[in-house]
C-alpha positions in Angstrom: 0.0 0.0 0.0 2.8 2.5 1.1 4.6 1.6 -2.5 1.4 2.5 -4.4 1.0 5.9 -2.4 4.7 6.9 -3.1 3.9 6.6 -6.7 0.6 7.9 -6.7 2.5 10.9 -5.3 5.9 10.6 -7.6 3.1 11.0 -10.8 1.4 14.3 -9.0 4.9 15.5 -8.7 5.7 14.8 -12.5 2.6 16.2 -13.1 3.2 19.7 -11.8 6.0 20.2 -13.9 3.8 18.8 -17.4 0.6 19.5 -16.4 -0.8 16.3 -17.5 -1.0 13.1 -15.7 -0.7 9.6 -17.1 -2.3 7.8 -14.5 -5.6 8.2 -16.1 -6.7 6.3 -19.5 -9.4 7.5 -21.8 -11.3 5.2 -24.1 -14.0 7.1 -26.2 -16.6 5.2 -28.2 -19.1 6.9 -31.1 -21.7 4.2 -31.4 -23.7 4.6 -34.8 -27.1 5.4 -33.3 -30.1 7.4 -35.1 -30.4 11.1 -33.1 -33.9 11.8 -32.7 -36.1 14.8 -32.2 -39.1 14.2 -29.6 -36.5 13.0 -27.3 -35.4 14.4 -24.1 -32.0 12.9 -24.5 -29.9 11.1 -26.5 -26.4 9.2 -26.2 -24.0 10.7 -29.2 -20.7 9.5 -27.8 -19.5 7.6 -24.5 -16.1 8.4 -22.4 -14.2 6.1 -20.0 -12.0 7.5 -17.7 -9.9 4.4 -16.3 -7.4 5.5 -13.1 -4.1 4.0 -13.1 -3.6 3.9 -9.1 -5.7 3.9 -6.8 -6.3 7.2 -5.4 -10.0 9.6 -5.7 -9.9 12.7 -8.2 -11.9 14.9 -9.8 -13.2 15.7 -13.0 -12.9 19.2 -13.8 -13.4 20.2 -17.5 -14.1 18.2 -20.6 -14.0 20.6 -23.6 -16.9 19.0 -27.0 -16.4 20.1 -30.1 -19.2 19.9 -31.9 -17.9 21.3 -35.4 -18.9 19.1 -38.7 -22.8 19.4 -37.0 -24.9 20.6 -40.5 -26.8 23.0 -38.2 -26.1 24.1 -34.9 -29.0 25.4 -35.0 -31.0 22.2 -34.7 -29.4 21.4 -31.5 -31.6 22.6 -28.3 -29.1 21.6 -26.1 -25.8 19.1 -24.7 -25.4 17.4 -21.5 -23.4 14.9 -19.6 -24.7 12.1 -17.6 -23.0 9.2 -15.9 -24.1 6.0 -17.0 -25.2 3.2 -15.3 -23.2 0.3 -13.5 -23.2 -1.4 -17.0 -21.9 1.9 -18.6 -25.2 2.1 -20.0 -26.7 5.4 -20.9 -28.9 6.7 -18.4 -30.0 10.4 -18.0 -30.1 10.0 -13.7 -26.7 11.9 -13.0 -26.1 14.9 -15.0 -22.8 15.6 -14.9 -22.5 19.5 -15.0 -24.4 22.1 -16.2 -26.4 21.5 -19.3 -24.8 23.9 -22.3 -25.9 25.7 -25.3 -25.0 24.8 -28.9 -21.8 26.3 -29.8 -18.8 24.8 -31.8 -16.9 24.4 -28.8 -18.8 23.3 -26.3 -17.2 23.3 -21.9 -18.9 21.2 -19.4 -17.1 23.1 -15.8 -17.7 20.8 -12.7 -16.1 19.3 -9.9 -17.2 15.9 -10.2 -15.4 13.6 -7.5 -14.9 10.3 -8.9 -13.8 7.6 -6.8 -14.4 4.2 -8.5 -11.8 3.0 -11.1 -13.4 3.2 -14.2 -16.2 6.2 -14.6 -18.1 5.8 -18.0 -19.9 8.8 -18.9 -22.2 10.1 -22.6 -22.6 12.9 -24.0 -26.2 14.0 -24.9 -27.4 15.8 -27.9 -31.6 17.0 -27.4 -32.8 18.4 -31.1 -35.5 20.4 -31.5 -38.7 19.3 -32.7 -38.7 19.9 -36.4 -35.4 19.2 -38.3 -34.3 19.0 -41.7 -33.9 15.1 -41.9 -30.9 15.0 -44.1 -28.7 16.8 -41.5 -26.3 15.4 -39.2 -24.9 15.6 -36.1 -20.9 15.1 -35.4 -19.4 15.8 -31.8 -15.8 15.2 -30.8 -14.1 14.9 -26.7 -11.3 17.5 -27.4 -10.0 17.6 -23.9 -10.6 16.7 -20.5 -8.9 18.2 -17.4 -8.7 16.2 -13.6 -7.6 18.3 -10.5 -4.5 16.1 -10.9 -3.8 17.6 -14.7 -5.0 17.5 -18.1 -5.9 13.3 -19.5 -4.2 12.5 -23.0 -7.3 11.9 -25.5 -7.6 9.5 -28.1 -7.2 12.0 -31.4 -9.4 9.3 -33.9 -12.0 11.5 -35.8 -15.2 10.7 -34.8 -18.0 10.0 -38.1 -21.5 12.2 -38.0 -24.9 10.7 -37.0 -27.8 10.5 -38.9 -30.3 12.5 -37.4 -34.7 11.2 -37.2 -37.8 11.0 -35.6 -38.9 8.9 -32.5 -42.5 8.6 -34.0 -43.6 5.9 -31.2 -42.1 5.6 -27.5 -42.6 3.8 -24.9 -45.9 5.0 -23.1 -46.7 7.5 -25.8 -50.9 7.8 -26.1 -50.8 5.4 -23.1 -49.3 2.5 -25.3 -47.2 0.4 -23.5 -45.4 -0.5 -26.7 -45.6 0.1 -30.4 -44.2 -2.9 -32.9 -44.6 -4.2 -36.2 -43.7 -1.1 -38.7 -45.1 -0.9 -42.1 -45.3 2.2 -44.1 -46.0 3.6 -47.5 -45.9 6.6 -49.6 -49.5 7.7 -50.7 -50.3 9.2 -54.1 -50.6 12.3 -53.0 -47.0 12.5 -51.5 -48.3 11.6 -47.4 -46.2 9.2 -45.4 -48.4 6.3 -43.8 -46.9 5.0 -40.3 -48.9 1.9 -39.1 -47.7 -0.3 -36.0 -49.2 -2.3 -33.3 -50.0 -0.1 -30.8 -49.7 -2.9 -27.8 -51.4 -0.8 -24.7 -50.6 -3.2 -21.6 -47.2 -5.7 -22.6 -45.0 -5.7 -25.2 -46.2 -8.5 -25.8 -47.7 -10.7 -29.2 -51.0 -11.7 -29.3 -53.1 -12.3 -27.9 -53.5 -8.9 -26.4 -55.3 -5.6 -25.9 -53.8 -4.7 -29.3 -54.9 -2.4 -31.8 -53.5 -0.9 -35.1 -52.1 3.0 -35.0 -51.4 5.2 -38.0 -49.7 7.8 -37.8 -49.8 10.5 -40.9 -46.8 12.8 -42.0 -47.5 15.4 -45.0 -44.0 16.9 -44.6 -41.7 14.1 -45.7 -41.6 12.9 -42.4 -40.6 15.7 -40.5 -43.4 15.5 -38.1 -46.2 13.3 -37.3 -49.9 14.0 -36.8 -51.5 12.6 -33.6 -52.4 8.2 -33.8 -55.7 7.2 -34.9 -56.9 3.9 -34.5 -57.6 1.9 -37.8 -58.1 -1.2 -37.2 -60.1 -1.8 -33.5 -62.3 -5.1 -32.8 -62.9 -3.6 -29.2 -65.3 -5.9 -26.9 -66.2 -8.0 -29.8 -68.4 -11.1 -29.0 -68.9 -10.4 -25.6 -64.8 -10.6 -25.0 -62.5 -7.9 -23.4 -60.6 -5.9 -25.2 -57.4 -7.7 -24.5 -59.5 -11.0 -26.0 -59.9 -9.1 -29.2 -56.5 -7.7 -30.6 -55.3 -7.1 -34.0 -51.7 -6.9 -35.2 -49.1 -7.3 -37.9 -50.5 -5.2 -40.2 -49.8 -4.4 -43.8 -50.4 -1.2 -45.8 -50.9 -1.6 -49.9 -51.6 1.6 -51.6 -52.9 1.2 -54.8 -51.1 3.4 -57.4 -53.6 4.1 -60.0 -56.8 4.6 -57.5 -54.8 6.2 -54.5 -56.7 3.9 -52.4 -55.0 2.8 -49.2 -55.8 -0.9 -47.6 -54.5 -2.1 -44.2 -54.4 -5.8 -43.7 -54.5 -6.9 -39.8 -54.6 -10.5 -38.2 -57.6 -10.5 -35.4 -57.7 -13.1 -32.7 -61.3 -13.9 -30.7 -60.6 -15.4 -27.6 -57.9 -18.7 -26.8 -57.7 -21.6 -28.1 -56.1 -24.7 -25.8 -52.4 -25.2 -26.7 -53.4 -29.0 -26.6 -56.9 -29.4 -28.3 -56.8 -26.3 -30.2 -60.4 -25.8 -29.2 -62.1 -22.6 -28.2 -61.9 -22.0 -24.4 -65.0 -20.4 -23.1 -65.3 -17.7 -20.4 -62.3 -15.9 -20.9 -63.4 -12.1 -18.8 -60.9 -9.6 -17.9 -59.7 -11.0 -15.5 -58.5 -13.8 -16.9 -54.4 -14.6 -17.8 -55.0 -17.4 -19.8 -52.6 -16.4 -23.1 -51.8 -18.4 -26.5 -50.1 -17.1 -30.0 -51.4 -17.9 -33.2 -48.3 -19.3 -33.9 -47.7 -21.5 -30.9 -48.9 -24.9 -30.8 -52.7 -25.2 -31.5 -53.4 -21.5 -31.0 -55.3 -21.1 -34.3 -56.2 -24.5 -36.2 -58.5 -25.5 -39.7 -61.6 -23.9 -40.3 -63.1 -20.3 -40.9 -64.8 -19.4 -37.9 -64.0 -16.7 -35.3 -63.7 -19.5 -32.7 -61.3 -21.9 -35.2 -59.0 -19.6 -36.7 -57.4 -16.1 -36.4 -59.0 -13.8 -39.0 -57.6 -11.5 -41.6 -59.4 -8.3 -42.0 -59.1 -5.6 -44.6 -59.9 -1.3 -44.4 -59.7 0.9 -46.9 -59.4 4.6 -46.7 -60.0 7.1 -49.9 -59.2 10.1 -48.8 -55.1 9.9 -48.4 -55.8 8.0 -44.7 -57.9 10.7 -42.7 -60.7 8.1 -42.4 -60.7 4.4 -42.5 -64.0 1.7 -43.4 -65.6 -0.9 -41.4 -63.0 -3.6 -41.9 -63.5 -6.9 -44.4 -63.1 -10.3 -43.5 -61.5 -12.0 -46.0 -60.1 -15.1 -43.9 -62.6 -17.5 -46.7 -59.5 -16.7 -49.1 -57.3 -19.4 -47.4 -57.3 -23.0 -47.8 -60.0 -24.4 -44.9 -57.5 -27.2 -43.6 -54.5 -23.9 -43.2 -54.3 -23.5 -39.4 -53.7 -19.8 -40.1 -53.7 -17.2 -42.8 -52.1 -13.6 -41.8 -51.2 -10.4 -43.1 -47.1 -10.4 -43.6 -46.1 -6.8 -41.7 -44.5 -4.2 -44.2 -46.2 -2.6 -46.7 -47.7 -4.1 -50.4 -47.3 -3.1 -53.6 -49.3 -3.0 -56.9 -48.1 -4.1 -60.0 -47.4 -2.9 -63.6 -50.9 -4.2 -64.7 -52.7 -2.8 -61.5 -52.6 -6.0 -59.4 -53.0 -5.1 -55.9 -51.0 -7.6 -54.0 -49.6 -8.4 -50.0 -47.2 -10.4 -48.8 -49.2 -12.8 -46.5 -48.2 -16.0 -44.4 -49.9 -18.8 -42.7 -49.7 -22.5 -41.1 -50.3 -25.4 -43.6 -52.5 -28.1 -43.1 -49.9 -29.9 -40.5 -49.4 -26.3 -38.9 -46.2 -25.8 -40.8 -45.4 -22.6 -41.4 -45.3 -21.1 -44.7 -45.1 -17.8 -47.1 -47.2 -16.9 -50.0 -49.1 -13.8 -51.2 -52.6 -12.6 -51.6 -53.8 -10.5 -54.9 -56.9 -8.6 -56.3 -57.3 -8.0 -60.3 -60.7 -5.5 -59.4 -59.5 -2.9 -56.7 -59.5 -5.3 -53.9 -63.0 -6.2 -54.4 -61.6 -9.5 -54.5 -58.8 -11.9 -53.1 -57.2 -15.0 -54.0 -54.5 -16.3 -51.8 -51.3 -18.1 -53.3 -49.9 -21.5 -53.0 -47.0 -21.1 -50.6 -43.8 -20.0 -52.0 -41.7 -21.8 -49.6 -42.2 -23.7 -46.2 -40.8 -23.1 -42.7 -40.4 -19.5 -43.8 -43.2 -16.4 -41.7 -42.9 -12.7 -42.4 -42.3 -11.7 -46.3 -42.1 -8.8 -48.6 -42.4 -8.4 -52.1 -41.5 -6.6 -55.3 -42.1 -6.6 -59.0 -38.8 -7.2 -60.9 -38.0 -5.5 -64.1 -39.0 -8.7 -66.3 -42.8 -8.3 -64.4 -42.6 -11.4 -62.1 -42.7 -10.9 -58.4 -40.1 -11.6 -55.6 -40.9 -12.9 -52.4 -38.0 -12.5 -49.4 -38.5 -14.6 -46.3 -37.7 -14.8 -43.2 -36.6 -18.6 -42.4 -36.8 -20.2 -39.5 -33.5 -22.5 -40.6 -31.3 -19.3 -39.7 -32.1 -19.3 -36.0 -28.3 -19.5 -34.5 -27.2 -20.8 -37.7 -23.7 -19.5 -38.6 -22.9 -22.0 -41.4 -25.9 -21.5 -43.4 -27.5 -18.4 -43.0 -29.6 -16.5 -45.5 -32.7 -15.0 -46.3 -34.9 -17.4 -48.5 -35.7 -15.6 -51.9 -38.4 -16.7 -54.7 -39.6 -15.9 -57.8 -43.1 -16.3 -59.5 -44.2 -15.5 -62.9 -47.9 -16.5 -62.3 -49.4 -14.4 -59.4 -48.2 -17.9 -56.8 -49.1 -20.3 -58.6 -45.9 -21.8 -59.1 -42.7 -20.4 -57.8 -38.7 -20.9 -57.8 -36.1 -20.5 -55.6 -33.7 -17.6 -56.8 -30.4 -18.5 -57.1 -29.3 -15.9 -54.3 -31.2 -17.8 -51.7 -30.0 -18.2 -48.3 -26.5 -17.1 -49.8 -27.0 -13.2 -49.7 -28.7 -11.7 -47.1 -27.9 -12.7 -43.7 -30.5 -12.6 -40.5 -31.0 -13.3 -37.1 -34.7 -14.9 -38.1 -36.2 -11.5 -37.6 -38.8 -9.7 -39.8 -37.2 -7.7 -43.0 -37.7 -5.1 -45.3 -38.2 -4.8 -49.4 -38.8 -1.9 -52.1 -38.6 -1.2 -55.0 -37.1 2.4 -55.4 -38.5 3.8 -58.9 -36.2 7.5 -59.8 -35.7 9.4 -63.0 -32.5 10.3 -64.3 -32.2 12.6 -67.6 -36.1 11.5 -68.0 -34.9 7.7 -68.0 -37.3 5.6 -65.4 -34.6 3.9 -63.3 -35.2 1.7 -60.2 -33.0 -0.4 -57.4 -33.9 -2.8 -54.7 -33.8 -1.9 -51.1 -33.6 -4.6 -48.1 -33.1 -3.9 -44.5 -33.0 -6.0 -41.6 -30.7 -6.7 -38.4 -27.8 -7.4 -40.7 -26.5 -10.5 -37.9 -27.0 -14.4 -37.8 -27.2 -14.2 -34.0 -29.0 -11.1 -32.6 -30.9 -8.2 -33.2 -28.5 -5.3 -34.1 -27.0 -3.4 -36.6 -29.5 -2.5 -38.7 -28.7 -1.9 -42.0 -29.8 -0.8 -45.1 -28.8 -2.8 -48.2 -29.2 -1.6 -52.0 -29.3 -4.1 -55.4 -29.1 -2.3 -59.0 -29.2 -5.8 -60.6 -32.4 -7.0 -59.4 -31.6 -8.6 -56.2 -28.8 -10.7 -57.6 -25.9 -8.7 -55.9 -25.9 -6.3 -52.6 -22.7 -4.7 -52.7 -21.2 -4.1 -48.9 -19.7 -0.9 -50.2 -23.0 1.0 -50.2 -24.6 -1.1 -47.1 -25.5 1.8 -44.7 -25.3 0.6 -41.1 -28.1 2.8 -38.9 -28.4 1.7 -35.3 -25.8 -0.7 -34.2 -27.0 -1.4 -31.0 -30.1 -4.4 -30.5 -33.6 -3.1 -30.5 -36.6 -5.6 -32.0 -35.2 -5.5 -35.2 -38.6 -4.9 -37.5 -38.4 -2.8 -40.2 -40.1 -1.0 -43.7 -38.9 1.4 -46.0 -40.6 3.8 -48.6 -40.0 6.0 -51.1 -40.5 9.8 -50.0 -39.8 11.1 -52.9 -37.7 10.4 -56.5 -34.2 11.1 -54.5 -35.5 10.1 -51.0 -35.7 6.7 -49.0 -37.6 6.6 -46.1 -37.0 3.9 -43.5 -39.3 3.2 -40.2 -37.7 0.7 -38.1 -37.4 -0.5 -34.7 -34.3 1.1 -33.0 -32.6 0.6 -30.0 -33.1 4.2 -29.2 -37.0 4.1 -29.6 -40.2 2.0 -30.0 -39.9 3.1 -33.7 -38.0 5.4 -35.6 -38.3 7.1 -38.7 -35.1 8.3 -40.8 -34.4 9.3 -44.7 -31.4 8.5 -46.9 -30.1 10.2 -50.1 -30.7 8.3 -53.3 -27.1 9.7 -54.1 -25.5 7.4 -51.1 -26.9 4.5 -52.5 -26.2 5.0 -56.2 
């Protein structure tokens, strides 16, 4: 102990002929994270102070440039907060005063430290409206102890995307919002949808509805949620013995009509028997998913099978119909037939079609899609496109047939062979064929996944590439990223992959076009219940 002391007090004595001190490391991590507007705070870059010997200090000044920022201007203000034991960020300790935007930016405190390693983040809070191709870059450019000025690591920090926490946790009273889809309407207004889950975050069955949220400025902000699809008390059942969820928007191109697909589950069904049980009030815990054992089985009826429902808006999504039922599409011995979250798409000839999924007749699960020729007046569902695969999108290729990529249940903590599993069809589902990129390309962590087809103009040339995005890992839900194809799906270079949130949130995703140079992308993030953000045609290109 008396050794350590003496050199404790050799290195203050070095010190006050330097004026820096080597018995403190600094390890500074810039974590690719979206930086949101509606939120109080959020974590731009993290700072570990380790101490060499063991003696208390404390921290004194830490200096933040903040120069490379687009706009200073769309900064409301910076803080420092301690993190948590885990050197998590938490906003409970605030670590100095809070400051103002400036390029240089001087937190002033005497913070005693006494543990070994402190871990500390600086916070960025952005207004409320922002221009959503701006970004935010902040650098540690010194910190000062009261036992001398800690060397800093000089490697350049990279600039953060900035967005939009459309749905937190709690917002409207919703305990949690899931399962993003979104679309583009013909008049130029963003559609949000998601399950707004008021109680758990968790899967059916639930007191689950489906929110929309509308955005008429490119997604800059969001009007307030309305509630589209609702089966409240139905059948003499609570709420939370009525959801609906995984929902799927299809706007219709030539008609501007909007649908929204959404699965609906009456009641419980026993795990064992798969038969109805009876007396479920509110009270009740009782709890089965539609894809867990027997939780939906063969039939039709309410009390057999979950049911997929249909509404329609006209009028750019400020009103919504009485929903459809159109569960009599699927195959009677199917144990289920579901909407497949994301978004639709209508082809070249004006077929309105959505990327749906079910259980077979052994209650295997499988992918497929579900079209309408007369302005979804009505459906036919597909044969299944592959089996053991859920959650699908789809998109027209340039020679007219239709793509279908699945999520496949094969890749769950698969390393060796892990890919998304990719199909073709020329015949609306009839028939379909593996494409030769399947379960080679496009890696997962069996999570839901995103697909679009991107249609621009370049010297009045109609031009389009494929966009996928999903938690680009064969183990967990992180780093999601967005992926671009100009060859039809048949190579995704990694030199244009654009990594947006590397930290693990739920991992669902859907992306849009906003405009002819403008991707929109509404995911869930690790920094929000769901987040929208936009990316440059020109970063893709």
């Amino acid at each position: 102990m008396i050794k350590r002391i003496l050199l404790f007090l050799l290195s203050v004595m070095v010190l006050s002929c330097t004026g820096h001190t080597d018995t403190i490391s600094i390890k500074i991590e810039n974590p690719v994270l979206p930086v949101l507007t509606g939120k109080d705070a959020n974590p731009v870059l993290k700072i570990k102070m380790i101490r060499q010997q063991p003696a208390d200090y404390s921290l004194q000044k830490v200096v933040i440039s903040l120069e490379g920022t687009t706009d200073l201007n769309d900064i409301e203000h910076v803080s420092l907060f301690k993190s948590d034991g885990e050197g998590r960020f938490t906003t409970g300790n605030l670590i100095g005063k809070v400051q103002s935007p400036a390029s240089v930016v001087t937190f002033k405190d005497n913070f005693n430290i006494t543990e070994d390693t402190l871990t500390f983040w600086l916070s960025v809070t952005l207004k409320e409206s922002m221009d959503l191709s701006h970004r935010i870059k902040v650098q540690c450019k010194s910190i000062t102890t009261d036992i001398g000025k800690v060397p800093v690591p000089s490697d350049d920090t990279q600039s953060l995307r900035v967005g939009v926490a459309v749905r937190q946790h709690m917002k409207d009273d919703v305990h949690t919002s899931r399962i993003p889809g979104l679309a583009t309407s013909k008049d130029g207004t963003l559609l949000a949808i998601y399950d707004a889950r008021y109680e758990s975050a968790r899967d059916l069955q639930g007191h689950i509805d489906i929110g929309l949220n509308r955005s008429t400025d490119g997604g800059r902000t969001w009007q307030p949620m309305q509630i589209v699809l609702d089966m409240k008390e139905w059948g003499g059942l609570p709420e939370k013995y009525n959801g609906v969820s995984d929902a799927c928007i299809l706007v219709d191109d030539n008609t501007g009509d909007i649908y929204i697909a959404g699965l609906w589950m009456h009641g419980v069904l026993d795990p064992e028997t798969g038969k109805w049980v009876k007396g479920m009030t509110k009270d009740s815990i009782r709890w089965i998913h539609q894809w867990q054992a027997k939780g939906s089985q063969p039939g039709f009826g309410v009390k057999e099978t979950s049911q997929f429902l249909i509404t329609k808006s006209t009028d750019d999504g400020l009103t919504w119909s009485e929903p459809v039922n159109i569960t009599s599409v699927k195959k009677k011995e199917w144990w289920l037939f579901a909407p497949a979250p994301g978004h639709g798409i209508t082809l070249s000839d004006g077929t309105l079609v959505f990327p749906t999924q079910g259980r077979d007749e052994t209650g295997k699960p499988f992918s497929n899609i579900t079209w309408s020729k007369d302005g979804g007046i009505t459906w036919t569902t597909s044969n299944p496109a592959h089996k053991n695969t859920t959650e699908c999108m789809a998109v027209q290729l340039s020679d007219g047939s239709i793509m279908l990529n699945m999520r496949d249940n094969r890749n769950r903590g698969n390393d060796e062979v892990n890919g998304r599993t990719i199909a073709t069809t020329t015949d609306l589902g009839e028939t379909w064929t593996e494409h030769p990129t399947s379960r080679k390309a496009l890696i997962e962590p069996t999570c839901m996944a995103s697909l679009h087809k991107h249609v621009y103009h370049e010297k009045g040339v109609e031009k389009s590439v494929l966009l996928f995005a999903n938690p680009a890992s064969t183990s967990n839900r992180d780093h999601i990223t967005l992926k671009v194809s100009k060859d039809d799906g048949n190579t995704w270079p990694e030199d244009k992959h654009i990594l947006l949130d590397e930290y693990s949130g739920r991992g669902y995703s859907c992306i849009t076009s906003v405009n002819d140079s403008t991707i929109g992308i509404l995911f869930e993030s690790s920094q929000a219940d769901i987040v929208f953000q936009t990316v440059s045609l020109k970063e893709i290109r």
